[in-house]
Structure formats: C-alpha cells, structure tokens
TORTOR-70289 format. One record per residue: residue in three letters; x, y, z of N, C-alpha, C, O, CB in turn. Coordinates in steps of 0.001 Angstrom, whole numbers, padded with zeros to 6 digits, always signed. Glycine has a CB too. Layout:
TORTOR-70289
ALAXYZXYZXYZXYZXYZ
...
END
This chain:
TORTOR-70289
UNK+000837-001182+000000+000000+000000+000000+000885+001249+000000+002088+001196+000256-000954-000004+001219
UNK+000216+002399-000307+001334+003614-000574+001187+004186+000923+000438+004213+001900+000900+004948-002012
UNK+002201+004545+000510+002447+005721+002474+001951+007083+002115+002351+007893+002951+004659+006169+003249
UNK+001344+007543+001330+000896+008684+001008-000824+008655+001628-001694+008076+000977+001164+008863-000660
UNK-001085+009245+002736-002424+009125+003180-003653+010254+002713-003852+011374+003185-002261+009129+004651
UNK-004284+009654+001784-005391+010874+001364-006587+011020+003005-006944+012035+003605-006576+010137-000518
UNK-006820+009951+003201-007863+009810+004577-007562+010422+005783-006400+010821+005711-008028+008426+005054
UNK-007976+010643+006684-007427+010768+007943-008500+010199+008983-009681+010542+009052-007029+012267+008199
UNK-007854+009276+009760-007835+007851+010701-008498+008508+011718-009496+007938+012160-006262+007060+011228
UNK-008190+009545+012184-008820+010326+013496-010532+010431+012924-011336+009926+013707-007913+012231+013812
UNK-011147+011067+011587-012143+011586+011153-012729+010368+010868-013937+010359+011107-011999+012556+010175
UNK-012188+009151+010359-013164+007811+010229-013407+007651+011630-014580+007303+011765-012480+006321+009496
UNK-012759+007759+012858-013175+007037+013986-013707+007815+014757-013613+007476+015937-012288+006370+014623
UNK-014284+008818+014543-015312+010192+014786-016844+009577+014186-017850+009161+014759-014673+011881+013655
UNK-016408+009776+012525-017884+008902+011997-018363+007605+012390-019535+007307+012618-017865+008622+010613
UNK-017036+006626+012465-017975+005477+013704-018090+004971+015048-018311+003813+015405-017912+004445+013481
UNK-017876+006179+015858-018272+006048+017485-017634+005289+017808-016405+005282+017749-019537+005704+018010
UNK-018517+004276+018328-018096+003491+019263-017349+002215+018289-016485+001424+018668-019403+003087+020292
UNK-017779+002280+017370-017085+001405+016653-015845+000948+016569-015043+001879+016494-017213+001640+015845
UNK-015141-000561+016542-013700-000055+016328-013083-000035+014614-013701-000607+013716-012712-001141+017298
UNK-012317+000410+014474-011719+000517+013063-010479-000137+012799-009424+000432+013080-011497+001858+012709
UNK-010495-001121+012356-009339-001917+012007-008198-000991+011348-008476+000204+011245-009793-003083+011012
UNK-007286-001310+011018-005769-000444+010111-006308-001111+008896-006493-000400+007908-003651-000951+010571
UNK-006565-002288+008838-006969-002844+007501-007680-001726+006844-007045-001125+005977-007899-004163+007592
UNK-008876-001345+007101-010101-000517+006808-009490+000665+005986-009221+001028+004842-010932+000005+008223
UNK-009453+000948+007006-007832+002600+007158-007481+002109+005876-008327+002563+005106-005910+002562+008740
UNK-006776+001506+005335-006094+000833+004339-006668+000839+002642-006360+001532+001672-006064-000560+004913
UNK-007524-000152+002814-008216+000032+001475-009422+001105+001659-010046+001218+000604-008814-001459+000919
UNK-009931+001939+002724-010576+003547+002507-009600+004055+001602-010159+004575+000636-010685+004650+003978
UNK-008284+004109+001538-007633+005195+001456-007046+004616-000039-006765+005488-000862-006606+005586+002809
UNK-006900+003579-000326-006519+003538-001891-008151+003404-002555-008072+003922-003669-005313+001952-002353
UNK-009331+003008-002366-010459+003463-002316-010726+005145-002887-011329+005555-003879-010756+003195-000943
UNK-010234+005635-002151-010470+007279-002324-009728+007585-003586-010127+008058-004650-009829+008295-000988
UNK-008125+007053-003053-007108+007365-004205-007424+006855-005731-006659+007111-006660-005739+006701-003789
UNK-008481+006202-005867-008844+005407-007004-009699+006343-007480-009415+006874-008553-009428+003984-006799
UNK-010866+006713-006804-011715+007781-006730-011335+008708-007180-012057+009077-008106-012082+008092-005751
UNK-010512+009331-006995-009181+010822-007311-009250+010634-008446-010022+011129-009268-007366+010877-006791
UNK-008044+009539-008634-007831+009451-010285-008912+009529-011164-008975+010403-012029-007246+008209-010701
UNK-009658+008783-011022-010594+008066-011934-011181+009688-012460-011248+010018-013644-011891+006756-011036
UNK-011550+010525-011355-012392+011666-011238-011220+012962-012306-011692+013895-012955-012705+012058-009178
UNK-010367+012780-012248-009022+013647-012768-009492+013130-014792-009928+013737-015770-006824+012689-011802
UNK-009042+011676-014471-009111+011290-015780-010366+011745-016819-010281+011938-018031-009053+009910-015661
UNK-011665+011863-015871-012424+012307-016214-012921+013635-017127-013519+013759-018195-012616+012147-015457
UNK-012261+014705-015975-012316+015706-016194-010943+016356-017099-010734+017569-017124-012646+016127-015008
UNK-010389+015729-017553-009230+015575-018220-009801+015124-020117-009196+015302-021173-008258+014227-017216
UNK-010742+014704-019929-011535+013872-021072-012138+015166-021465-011884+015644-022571-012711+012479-020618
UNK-013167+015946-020364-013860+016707-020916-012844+018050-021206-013395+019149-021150-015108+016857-020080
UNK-011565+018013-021474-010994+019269-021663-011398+020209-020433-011922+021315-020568-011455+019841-023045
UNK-011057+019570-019140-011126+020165-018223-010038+020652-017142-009128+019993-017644-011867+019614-017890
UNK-009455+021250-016118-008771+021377-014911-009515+021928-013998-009009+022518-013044-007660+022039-014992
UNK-010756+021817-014156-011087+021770-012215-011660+020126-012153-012457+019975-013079-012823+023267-011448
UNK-011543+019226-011583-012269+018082-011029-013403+018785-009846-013305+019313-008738-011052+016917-010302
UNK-014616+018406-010906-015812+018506-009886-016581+017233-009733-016302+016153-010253-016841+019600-010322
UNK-017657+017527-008894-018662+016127-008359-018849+015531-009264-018339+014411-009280-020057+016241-007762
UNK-019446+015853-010142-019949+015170-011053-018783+014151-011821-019311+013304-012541-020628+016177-011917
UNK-017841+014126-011789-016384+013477-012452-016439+012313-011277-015927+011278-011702-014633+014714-012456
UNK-016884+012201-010014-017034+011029-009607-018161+010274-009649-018152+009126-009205-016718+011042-008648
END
C-alpha cells in the first residue's frame, strides 16, 4: 500500500463512534479514495477540463 495518506484515521473514527476501526479498513478507505481521485481527474481531463468537480465522480 502507498504511504501517502489521502484519509485521515482520526475523522473515520469520529464517523464510527463506538465502533472499532481496524488499520486494515484505514487501508483500502484510502486507496479506495485514491482510485476515486484518479478516476475523477481522468475524467475531467476527457472533458478538456482542470477543475475536477462532483460530477467526475
């Protein structure tokens, strides 16, 4: 997995209380997102774009 963290671990374990949150989780959230990113870039990259907005995800 990359050491570059888009997520932050403190704010997932805010959204689930009492819950506990594995590192696993932590883990694929965060190349999850990073997939998300791209995908959303490539997108807006298609439409002859440089802002990535909502709609690109």
């Amino acid at each position: 997995m990359t050491s570059d963290w888009i997520i932050v671990k403190s704010k997932i374990k805010e959204l689930t209380g009492t819950y506990n949150v594995s590192a696993e989780f932590s883990d694929v959230l965060n190349v999850k997102v990073r997939q998300m990113v791209q995908e959303a870039v490539k997108r807006a990259e298609a439409n002859n774009r440089k802002t990535v907005m909502g709609r690109d995800l």
